[in-house]
N, CA, C and O atoms as a Maestro MAE file, in Angstrom:
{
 s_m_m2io_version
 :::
 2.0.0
}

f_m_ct {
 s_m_title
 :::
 protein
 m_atom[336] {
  # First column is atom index #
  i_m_mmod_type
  r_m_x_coord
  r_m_y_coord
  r_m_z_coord
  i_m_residue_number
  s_m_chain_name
  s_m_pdb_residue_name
  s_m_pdb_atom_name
  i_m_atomic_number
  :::
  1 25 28.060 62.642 -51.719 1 A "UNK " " N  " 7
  2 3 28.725 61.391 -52.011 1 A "UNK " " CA " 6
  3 2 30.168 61.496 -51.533 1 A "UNK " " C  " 6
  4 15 30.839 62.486 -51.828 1 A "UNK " " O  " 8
  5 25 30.567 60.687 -50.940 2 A "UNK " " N  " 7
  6 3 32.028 59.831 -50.305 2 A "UNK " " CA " 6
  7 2 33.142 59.057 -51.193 2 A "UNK " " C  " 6
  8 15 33.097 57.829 -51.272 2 A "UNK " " O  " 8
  9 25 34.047 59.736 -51.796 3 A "UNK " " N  " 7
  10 3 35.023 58.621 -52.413 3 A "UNK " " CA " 6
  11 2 36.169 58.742 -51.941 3 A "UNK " " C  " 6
  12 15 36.958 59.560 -52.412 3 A "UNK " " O  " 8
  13 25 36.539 57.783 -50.705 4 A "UNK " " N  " 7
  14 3 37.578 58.366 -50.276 4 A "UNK " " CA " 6
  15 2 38.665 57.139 -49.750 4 A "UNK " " C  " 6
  16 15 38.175 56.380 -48.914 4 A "UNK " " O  " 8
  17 25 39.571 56.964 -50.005 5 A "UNK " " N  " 7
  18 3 40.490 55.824 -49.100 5 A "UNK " " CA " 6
  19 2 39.921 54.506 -48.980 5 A "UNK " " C  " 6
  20 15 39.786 53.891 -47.923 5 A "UNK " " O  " 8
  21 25 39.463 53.948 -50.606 6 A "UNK " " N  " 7
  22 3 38.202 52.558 -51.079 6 A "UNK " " CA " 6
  23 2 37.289 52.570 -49.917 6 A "UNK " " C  " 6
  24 15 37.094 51.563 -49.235 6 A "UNK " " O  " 8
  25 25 36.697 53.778 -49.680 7 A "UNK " " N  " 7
  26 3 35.535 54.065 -49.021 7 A "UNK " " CA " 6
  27 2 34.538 54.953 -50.200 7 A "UNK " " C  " 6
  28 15 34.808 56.005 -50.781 7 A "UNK " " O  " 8
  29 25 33.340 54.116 -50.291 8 A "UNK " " N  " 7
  30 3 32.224 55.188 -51.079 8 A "UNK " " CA " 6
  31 2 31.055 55.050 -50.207 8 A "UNK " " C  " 6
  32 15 30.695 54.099 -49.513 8 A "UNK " " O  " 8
  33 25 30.460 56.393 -50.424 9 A "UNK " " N  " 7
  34 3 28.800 56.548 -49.372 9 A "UNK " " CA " 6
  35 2 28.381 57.319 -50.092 9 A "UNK " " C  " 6
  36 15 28.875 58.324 -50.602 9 A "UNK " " O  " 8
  37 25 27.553 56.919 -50.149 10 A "UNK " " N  " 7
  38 3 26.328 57.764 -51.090 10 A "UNK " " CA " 6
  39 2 25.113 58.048 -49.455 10 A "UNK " " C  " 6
  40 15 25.116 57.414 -48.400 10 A "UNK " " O  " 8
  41 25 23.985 59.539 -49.993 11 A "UNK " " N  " 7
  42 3 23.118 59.725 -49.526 11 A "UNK " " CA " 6
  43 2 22.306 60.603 -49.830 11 A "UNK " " C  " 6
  44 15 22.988 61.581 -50.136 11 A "UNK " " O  " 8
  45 25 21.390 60.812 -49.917 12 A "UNK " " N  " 7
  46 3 20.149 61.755 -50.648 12 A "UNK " " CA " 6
  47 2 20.545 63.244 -50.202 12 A "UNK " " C  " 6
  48 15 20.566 63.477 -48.994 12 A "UNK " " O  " 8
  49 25 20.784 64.015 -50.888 13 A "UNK " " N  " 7
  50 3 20.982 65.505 -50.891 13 A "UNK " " CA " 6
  51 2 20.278 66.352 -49.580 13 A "UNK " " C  " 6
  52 15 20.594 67.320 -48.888 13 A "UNK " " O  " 8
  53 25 18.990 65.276 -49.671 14 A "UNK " " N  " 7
  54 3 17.797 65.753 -48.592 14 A "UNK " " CA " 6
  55 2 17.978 65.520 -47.177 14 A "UNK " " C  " 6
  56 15 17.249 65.943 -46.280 14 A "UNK " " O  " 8
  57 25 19.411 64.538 -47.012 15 A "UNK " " N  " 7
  58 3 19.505 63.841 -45.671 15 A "UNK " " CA " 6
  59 2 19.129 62.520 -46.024 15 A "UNK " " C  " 6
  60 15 18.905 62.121 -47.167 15 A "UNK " " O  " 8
  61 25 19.048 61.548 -44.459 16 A "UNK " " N  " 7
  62 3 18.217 60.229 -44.421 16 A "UNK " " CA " 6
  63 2 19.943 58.882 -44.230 16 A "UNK " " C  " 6
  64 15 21.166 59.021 -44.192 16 A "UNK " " O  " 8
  65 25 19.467 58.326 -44.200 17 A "UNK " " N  " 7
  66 3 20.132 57.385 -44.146 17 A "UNK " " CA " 6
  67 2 21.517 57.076 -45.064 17 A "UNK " " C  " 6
  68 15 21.274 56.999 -46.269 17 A "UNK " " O  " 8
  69 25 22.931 56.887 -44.685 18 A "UNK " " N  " 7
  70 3 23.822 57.376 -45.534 18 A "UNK " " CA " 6
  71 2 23.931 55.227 -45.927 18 A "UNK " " C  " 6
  72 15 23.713 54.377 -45.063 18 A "UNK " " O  " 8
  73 25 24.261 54.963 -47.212 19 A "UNK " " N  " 7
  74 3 24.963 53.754 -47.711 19 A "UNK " " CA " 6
  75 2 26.456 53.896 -47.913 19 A "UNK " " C  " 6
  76 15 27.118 54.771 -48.472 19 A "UNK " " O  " 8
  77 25 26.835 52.624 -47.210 20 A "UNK " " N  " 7
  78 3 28.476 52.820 -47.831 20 A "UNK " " CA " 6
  79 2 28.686 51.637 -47.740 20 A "UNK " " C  " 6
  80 15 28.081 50.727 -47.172 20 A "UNK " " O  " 8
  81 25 30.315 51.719 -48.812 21 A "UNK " " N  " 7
  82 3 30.646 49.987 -49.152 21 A "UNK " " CA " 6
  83 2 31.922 50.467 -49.310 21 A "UNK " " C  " 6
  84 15 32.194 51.641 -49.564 21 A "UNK " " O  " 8
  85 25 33.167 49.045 -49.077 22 A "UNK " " N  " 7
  86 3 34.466 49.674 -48.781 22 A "UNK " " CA " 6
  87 2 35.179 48.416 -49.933 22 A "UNK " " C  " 6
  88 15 34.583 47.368 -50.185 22 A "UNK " " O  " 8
  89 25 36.191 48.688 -50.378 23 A "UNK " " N  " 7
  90 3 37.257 47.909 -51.190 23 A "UNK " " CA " 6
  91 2 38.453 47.400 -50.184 23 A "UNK " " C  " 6
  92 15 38.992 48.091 -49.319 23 A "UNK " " O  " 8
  93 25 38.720 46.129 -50.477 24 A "UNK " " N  " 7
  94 3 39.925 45.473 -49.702 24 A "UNK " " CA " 6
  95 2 40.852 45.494 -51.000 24 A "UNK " " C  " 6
  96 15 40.619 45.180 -52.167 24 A "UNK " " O  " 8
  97 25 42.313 46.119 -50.181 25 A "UNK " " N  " 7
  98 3 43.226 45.534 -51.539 25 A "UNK " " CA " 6
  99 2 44.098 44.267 -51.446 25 A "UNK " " C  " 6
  100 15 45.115 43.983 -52.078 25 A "UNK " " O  " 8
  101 25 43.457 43.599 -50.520 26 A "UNK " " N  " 7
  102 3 44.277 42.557 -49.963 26 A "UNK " " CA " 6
  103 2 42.826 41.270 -49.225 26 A "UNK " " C  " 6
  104 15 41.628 41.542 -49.310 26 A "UNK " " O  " 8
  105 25 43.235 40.280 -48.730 27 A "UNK " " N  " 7
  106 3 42.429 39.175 -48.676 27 A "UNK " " CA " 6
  107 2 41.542 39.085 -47.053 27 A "UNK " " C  " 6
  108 15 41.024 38.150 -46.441 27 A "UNK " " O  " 8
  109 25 41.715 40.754 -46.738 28 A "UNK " " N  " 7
  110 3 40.629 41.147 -45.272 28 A "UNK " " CA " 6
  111 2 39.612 40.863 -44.846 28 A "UNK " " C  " 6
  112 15 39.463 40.547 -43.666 28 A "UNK " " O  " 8
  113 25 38.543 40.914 -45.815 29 A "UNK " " N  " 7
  114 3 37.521 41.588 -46.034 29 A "UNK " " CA " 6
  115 2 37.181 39.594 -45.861 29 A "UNK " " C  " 6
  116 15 37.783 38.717 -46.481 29 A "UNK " " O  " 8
  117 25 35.898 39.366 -44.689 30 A "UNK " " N  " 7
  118 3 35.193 38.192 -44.375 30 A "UNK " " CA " 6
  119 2 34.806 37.614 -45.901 30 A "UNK " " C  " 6
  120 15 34.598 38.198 -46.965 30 A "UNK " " O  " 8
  121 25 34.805 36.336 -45.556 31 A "UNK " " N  " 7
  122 3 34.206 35.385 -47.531 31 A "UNK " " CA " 6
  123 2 32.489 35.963 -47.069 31 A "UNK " " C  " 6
  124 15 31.989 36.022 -45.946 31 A "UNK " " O  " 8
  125 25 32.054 36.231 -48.049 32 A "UNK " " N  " 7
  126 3 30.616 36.399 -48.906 32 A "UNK " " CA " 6
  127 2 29.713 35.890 -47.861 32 A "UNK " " C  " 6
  128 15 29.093 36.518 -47.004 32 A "UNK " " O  " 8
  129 25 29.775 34.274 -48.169 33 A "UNK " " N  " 7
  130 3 28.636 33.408 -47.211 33 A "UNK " " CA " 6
  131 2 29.149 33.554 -45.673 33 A "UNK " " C  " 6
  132 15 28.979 32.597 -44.918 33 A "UNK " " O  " 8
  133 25 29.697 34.590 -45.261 34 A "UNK " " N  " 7
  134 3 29.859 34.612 -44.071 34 A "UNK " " CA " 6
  135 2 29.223 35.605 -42.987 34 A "UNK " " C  " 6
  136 15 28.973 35.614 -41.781 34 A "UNK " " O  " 8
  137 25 29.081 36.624 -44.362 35 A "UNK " " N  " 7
  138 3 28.613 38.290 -44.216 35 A "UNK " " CA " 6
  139 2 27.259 38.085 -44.237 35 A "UNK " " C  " 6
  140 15 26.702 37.309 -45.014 35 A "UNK " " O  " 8
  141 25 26.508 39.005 -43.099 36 A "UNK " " N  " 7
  142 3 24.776 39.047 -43.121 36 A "UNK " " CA " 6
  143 2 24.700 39.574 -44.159 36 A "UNK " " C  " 6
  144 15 25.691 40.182 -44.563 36 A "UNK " " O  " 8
  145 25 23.240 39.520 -45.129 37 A "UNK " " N  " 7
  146 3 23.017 40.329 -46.554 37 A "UNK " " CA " 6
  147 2 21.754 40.740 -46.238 37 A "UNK " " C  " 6
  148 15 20.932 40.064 -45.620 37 A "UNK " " O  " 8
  149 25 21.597 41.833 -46.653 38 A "UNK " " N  " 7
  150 3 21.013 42.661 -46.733 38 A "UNK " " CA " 6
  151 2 20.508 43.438 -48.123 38 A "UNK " " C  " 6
  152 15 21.329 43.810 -48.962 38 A "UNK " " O  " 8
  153 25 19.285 43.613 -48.257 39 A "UNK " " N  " 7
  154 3 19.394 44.330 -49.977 39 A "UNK " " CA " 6
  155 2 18.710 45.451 -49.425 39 A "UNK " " C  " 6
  156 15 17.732 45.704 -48.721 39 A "UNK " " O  " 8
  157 25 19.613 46.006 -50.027 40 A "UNK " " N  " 7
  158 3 19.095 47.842 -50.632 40 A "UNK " " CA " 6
  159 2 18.131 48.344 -52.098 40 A "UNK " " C  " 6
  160 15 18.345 47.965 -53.250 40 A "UNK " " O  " 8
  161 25 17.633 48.779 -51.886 41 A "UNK " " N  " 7
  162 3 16.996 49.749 -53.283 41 A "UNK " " CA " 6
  163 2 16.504 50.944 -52.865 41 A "UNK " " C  " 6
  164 15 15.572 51.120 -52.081 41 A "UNK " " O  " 8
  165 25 17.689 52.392 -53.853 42 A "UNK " " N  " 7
  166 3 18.124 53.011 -53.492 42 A "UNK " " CA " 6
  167 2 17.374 54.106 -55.118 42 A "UNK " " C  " 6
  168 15 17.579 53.805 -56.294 42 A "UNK " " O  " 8
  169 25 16.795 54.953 -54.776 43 A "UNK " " N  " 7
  170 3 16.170 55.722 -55.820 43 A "UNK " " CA " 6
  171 2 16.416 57.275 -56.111 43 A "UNK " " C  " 6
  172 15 16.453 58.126 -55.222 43 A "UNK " " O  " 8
  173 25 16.542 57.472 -57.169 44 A "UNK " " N  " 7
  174 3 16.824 58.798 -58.141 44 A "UNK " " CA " 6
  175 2 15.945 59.179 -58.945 44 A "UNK " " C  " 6
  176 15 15.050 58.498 -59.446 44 A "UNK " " O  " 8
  177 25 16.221 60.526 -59.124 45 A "UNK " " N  " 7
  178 3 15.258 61.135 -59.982 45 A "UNK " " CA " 6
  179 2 15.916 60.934 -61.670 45 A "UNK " " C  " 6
  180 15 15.288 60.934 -62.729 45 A "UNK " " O  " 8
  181 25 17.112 60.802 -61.479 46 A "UNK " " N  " 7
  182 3 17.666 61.120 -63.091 46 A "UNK " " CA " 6
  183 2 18.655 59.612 -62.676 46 A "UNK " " C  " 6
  184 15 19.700 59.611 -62.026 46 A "UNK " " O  " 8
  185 25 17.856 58.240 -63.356 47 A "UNK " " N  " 7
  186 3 18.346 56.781 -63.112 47 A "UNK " " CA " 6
  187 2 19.397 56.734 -64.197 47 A "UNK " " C  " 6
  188 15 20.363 56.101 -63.770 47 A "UNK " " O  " 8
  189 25 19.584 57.150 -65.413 48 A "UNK " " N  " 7
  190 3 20.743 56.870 -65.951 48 A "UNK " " CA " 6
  191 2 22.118 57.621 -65.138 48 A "UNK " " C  " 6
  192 15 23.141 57.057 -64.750 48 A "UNK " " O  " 8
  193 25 21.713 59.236 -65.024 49 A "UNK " " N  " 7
  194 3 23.093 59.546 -64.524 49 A "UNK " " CA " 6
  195 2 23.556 58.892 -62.795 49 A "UNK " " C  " 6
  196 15 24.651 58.914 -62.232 49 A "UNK " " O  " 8
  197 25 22.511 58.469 -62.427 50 A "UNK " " N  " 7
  198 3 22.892 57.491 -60.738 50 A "UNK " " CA " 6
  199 2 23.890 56.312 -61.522 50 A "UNK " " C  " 6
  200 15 25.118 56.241 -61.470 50 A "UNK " " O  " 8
  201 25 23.249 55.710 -62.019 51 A "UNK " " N  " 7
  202 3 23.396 54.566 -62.893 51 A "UNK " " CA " 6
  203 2 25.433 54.398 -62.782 51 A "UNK " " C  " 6
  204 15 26.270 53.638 -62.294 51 A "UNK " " O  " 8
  205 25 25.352 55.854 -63.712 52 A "UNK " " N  " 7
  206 3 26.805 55.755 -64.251 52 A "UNK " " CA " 6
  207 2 27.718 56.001 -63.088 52 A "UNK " " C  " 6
  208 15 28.799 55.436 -62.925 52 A "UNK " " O  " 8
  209 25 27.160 56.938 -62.257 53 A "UNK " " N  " 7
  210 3 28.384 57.277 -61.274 53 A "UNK " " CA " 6
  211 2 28.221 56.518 -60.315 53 A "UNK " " C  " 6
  212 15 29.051 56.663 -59.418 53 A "UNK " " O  " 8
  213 25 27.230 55.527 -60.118 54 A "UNK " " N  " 7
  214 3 27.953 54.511 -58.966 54 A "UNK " " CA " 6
  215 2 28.256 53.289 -59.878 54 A "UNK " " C  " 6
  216 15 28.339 52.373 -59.061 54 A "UNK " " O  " 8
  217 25 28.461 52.776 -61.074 55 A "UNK " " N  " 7
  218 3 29.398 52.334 -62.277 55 A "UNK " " CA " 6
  219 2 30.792 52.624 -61.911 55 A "UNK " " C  " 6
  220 15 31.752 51.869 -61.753 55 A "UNK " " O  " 8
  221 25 30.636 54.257 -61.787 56 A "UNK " " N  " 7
  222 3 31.959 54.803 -61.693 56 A "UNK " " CA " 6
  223 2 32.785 54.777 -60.535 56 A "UNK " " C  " 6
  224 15 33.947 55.183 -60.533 56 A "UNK " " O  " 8
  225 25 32.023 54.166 -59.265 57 A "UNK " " N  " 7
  226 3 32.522 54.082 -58.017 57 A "UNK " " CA " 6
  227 2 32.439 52.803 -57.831 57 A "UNK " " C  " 6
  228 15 31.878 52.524 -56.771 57 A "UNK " " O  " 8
  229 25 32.882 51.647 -58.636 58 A "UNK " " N  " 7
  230 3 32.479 50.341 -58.928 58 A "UNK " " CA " 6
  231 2 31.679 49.607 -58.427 58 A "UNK " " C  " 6
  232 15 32.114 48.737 -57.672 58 A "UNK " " O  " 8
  233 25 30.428 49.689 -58.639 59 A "UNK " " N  " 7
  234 3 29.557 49.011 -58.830 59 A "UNK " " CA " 6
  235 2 29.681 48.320 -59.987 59 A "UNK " " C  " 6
  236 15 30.644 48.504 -60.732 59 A "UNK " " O  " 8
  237 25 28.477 47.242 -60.319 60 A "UNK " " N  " 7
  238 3 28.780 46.168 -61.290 60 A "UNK " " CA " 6
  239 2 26.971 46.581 -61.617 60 A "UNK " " C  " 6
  240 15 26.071 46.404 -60.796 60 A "UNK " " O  " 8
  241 25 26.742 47.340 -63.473 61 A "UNK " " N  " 7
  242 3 25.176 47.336 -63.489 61 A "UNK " " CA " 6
  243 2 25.006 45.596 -64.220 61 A "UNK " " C  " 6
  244 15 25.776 45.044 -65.006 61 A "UNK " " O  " 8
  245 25 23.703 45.054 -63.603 62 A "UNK " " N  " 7
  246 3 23.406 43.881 -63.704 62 A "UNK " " CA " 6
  247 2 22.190 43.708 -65.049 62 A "UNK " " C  " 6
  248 15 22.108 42.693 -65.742 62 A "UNK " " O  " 8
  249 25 21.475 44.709 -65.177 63 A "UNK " " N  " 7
  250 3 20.282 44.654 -66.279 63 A "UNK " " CA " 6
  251 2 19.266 45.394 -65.506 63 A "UNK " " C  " 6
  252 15 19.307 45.788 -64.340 63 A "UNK " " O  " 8
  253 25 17.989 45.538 -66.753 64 A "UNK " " N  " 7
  254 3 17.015 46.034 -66.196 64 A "UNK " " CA " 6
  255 2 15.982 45.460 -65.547 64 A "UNK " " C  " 6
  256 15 15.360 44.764 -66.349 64 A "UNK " " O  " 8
  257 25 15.570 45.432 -64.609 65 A "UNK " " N  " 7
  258 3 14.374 45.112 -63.683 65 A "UNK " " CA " 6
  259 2 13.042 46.154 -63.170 65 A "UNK " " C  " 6
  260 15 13.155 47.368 -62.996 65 A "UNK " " O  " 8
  261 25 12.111 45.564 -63.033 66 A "UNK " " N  " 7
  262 3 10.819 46.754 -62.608 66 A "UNK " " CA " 6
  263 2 11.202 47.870 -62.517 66 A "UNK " " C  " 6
  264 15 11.415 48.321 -61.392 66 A "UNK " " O  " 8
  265 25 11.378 48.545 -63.493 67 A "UNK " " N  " 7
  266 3 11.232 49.838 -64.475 67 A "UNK " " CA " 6
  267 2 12.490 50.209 -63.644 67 A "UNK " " C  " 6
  268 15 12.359 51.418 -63.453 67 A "UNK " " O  " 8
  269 25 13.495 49.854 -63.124 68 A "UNK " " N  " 7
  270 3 14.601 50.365 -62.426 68 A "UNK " " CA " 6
  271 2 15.885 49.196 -62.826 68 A "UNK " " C  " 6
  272 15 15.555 48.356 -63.663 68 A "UNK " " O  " 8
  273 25 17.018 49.126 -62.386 69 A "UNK " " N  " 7
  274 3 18.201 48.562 -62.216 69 A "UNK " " CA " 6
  275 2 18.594 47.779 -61.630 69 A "UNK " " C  " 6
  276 15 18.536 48.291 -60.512 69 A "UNK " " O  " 8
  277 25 19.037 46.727 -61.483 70 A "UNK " " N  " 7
  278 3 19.797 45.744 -60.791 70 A "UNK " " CA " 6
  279 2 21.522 45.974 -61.051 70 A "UNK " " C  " 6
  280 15 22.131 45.977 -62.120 70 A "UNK " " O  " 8
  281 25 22.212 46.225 -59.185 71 A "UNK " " N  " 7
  282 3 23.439 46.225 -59.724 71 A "UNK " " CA " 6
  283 2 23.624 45.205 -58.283 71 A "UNK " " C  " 6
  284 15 22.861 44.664 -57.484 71 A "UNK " " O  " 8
  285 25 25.644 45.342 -58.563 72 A "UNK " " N  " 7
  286 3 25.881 44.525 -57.522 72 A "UNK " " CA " 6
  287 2 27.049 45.617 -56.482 72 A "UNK " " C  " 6
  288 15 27.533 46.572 -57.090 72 A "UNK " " O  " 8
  289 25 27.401 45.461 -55.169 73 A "UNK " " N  " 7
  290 3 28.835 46.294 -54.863 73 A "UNK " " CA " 6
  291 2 29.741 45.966 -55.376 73 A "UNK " " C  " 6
  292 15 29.784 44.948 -56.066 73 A "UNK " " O  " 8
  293 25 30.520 46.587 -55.216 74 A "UNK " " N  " 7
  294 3 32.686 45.932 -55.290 74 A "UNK " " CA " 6
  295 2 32.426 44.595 -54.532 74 A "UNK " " C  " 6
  296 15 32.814 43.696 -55.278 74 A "UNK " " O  " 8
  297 25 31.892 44.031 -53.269 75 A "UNK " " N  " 7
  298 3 31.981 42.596 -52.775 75 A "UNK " " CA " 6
  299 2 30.710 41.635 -53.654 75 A "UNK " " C  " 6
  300 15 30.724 40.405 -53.590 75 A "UNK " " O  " 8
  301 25 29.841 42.259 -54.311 76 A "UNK " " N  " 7
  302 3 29.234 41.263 -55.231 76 A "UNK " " CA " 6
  303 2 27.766 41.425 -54.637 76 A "UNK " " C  " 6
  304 15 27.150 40.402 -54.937 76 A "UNK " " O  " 8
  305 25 27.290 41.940 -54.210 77 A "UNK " " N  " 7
  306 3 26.161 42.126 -53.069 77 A "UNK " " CA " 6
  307 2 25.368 42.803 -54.199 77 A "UNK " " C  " 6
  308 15 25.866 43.412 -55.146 77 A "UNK " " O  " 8
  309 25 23.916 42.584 -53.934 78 A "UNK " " N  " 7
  310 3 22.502 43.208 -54.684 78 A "UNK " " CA " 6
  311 2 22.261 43.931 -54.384 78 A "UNK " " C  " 6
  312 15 22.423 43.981 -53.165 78 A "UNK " " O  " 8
  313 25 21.701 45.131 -54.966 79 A "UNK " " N  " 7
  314 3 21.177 46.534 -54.968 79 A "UNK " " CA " 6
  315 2 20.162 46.482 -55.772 79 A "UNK " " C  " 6
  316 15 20.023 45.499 -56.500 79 A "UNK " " O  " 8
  317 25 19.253 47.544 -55.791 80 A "UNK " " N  " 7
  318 3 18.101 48.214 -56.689 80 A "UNK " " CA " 6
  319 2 18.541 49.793 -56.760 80 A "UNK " " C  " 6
  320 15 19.041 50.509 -55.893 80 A "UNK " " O  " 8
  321 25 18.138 50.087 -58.221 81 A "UNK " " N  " 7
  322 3 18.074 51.377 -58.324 81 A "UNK " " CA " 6
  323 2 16.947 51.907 -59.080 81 A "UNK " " C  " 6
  324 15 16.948 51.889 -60.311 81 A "UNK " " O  " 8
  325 25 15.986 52.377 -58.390 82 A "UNK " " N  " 7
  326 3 14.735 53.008 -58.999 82 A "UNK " " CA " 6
  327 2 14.592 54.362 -59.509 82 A "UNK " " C  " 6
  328 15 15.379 55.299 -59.377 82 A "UNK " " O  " 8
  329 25 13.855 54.340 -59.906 83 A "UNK " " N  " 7
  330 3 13.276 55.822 -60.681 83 A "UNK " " CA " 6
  331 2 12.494 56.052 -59.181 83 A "UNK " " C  " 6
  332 15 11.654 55.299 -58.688 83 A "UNK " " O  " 8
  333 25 13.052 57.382 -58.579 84 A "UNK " " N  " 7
  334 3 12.287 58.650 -57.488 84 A "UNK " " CA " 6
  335 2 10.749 58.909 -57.997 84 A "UNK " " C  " 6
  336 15 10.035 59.724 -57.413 84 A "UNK " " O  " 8
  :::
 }
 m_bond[335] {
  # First column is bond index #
  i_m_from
  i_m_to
  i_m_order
  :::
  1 1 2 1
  2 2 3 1
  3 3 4 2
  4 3 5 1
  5 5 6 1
  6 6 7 1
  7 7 8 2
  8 7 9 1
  9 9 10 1
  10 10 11 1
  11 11 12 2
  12 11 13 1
  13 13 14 1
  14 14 15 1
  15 15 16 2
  16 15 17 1
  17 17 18 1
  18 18 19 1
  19 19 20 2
  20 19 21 1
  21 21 22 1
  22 22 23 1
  23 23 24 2
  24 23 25 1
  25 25 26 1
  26 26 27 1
  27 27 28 2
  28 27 29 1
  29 29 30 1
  30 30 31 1
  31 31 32 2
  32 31 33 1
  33 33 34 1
  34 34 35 1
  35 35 36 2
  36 35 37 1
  37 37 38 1
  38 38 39 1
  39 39 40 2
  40 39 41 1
  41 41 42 1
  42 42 43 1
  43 43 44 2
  44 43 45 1
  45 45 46 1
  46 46 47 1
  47 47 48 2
  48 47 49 1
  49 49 50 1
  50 50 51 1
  51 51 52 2
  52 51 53 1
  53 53 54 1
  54 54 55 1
  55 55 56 2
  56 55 57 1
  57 57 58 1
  58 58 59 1
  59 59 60 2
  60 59 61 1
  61 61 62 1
  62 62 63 1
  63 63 64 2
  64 63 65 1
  65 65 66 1
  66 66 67 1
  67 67 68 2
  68 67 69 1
  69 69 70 1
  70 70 71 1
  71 71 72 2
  72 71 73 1
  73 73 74 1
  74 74 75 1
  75 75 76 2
  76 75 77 1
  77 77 78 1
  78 78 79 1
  79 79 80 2
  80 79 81 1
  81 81 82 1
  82 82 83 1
  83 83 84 2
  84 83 85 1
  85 85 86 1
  86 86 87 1
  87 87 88 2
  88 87 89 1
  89 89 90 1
  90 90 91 1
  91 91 92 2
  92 91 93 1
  93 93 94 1
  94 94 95 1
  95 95 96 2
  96 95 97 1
  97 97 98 1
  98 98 99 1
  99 99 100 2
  100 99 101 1
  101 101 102 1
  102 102 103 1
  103 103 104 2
  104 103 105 1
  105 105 106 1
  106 106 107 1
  107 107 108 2
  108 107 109 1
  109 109 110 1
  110 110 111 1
  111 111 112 2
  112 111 113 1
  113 113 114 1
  114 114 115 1
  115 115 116 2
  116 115 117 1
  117 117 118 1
  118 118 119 1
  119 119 120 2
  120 119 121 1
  121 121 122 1
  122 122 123 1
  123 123 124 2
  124 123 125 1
  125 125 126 1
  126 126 127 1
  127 127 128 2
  128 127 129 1
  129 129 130 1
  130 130 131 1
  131 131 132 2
  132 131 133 1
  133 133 134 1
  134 134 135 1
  135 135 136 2
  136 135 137 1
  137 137 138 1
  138 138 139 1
  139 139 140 2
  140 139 141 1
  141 141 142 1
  142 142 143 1
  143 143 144 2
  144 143 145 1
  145 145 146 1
  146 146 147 1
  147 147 148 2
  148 147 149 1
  149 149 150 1
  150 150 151 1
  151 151 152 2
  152 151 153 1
  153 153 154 1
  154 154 155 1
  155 155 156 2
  156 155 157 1
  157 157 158 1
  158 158 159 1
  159 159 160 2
  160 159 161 1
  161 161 162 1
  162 162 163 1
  163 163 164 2
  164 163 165 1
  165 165 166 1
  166 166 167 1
  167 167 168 2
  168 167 169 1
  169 169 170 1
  170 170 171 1
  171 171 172 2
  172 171 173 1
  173 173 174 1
  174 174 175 1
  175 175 176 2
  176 175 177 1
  177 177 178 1
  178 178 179 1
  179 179 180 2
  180 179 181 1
  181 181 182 1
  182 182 183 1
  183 183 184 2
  184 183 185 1
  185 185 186 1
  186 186 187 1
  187 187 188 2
  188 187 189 1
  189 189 190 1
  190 190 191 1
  191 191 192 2
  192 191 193 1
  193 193 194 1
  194 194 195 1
  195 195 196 2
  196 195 197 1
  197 197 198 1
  198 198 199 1
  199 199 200 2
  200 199 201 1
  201 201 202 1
  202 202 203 1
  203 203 204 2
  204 203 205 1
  205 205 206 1
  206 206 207 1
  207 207 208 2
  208 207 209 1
  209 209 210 1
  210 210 211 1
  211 211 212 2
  212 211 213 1
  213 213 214 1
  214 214 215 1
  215 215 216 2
  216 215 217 1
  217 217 218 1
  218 218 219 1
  219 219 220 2
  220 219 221 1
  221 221 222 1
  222 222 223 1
  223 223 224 2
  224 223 225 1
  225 225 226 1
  226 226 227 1
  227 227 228 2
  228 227 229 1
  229 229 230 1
  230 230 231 1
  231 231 232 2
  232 231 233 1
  233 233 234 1
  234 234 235 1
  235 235 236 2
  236 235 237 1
  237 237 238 1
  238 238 239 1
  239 239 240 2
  240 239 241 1
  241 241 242 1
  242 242 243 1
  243 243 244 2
  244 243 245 1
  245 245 246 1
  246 246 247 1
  247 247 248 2
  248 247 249 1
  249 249 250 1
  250 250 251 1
  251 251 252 2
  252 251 253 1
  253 253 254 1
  254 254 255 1
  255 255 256 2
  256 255 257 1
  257 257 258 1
  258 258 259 1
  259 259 260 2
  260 259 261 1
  261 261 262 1
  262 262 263 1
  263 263 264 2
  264 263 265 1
  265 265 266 1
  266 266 267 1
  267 267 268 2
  268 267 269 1
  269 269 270 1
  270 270 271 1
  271 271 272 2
  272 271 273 1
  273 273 274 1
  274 274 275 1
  275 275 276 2
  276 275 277 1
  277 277 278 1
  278 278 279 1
  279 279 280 2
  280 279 281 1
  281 281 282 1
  282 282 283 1
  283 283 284 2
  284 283 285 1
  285 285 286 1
  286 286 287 1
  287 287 288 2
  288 287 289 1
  289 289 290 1
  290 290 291 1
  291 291 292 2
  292 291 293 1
  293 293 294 1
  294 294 295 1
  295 295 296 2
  296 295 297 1
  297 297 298 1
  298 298 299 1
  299 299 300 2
  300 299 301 1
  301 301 302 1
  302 302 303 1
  303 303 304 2
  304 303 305 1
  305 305 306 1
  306 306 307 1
  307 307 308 2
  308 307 309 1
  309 309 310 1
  310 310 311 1
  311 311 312 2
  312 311 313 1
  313 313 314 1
  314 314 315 1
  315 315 316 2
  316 315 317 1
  317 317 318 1
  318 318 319 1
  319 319 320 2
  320 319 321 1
  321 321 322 1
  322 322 323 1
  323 323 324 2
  324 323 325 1
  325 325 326 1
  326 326 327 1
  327 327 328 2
  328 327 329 1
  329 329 330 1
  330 330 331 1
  331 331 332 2
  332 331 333 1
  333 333 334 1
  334 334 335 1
  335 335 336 2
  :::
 }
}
């Protein structure tokens, strides 16, 4: 995992495909309906402690959904987080 300069990336220990999402501290960053969307669902073996530390890298958790998580990024965007 990546926390660096409102840059975070996460990626499976194992390799594979890296996710990342960035923080604007200022009014940069394209409006919402402008940006292609894309959803992710992104899975762990141990879903509470994923849970908290991308909480902790601000994410927004949304509730529970099919036996996994709904969150959103720092720009407001949908994610899944499943049980591995």
């Amino acid at each position: 995992m990546l926390d660096q300069d409102g840059q975070t990336a996460i990626q499976s220990p194992h390799g594979g495909t890296k996710i990342s999402f960035d923080s604007w501290e200022d009014d940069s960053a394209p409006p919402r309906d402008l940006r292609s969307r894309q959803r992710y669902d992104l899975f762990s073996e141990d879903l509470d402690a994923a849970t908290e530390r991308l909480v902790a890298r601000g994410a927004t958790l949304l509730g529970e959904r099919d036996g996994g998580v709904e969150m959103t990024d720092p720009d407001g965007f949908d994610f899944g987080l499943r049980r591995l």
